[in-house]
N, C-alpha and C positions, 0 to 999 in steps of 0.2 A: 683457700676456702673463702667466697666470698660473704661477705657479712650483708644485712639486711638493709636497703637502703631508706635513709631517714632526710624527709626534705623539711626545710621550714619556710613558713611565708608569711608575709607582711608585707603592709601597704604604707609607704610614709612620701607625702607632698606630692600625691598623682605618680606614684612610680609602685612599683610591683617588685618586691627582692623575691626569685627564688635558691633558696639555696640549697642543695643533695649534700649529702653525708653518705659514703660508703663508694662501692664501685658500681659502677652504671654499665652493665653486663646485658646480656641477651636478655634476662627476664627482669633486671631492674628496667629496663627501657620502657618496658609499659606501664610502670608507676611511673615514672621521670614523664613519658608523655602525658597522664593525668592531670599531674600538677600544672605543668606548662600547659596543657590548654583550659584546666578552671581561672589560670590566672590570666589568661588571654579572655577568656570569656566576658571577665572582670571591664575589657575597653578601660583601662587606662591609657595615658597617654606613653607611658613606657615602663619597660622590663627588664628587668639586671639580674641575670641566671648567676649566680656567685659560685663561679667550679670550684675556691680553694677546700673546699671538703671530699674532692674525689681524685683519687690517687689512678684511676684507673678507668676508661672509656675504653667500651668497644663500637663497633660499627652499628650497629643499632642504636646505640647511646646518640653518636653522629649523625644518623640519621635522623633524631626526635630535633635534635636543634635546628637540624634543616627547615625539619618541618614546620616548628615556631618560627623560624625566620620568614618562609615563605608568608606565614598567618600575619606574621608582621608588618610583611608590607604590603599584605591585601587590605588590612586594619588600619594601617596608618601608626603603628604601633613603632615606638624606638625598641629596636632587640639593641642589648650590651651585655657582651660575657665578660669577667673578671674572673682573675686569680689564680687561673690552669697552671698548676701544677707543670713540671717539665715533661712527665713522661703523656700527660693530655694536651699540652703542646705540640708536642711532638707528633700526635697523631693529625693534631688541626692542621699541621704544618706538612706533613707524608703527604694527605687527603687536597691539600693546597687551599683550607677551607680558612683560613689564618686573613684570605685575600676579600671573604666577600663576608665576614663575620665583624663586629667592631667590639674590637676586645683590648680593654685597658689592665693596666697591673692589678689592682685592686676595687675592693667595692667605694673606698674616697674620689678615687681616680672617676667611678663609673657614677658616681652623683654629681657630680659636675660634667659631665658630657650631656 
């Protein structure tokens, strides 16, 4: 049963954390897209999607990160994903999306990139 999903956001030194809580399923994806484009909207100079809260991505999920990426770099925007879990790894890595993503272990790792 999937559970409700819970993002938090915040802005610290020109960067954009967004971070999901729960699984990012067919109908969480339209919330997950929300967030990700008011924080886009935002024109910071970068955004750090922090996965370690979501145990589970489906292809719509993957698909909303595309979509910020592409926003990213029509905006000029740094995208950086942290923290993916194995089995959301694992999907990044199926999809081959592992290759055109810039994804560090954690959110320490993604503040210094």
């Amino acid at each position: 049963m999937s559970t409700a999903l819970r993002v938090e956001y915040k802005e610290e030194g020109g960067t954009a954390f967004v971070s999901p809580h729960g699984e990012i399923g067919y109908t969480e994806a339209t919330a997950f897209r929300t967030y990700l484009k008011q924080a886009q909207d935002k024109r910071v100079p970068r955004l750090v999607v922090d996965l370690a809260g979501v145990a589970f991505m489906s292809t719509p999920g993957l698909a909303t990160l595309v979509e910020a990426l592409q926003t990213s770099k029509k905006t000029q925007t740094g995208l950086v994903l942290c923290g993916l879990q194995d089995r959301v790894r694992a999907v990044f890595e199926i999809a081959r999306l592992h290759t055109v993503f810039k994804i560090v272990p954690d959110i320490s790792a993604a503040r210094e990139v």
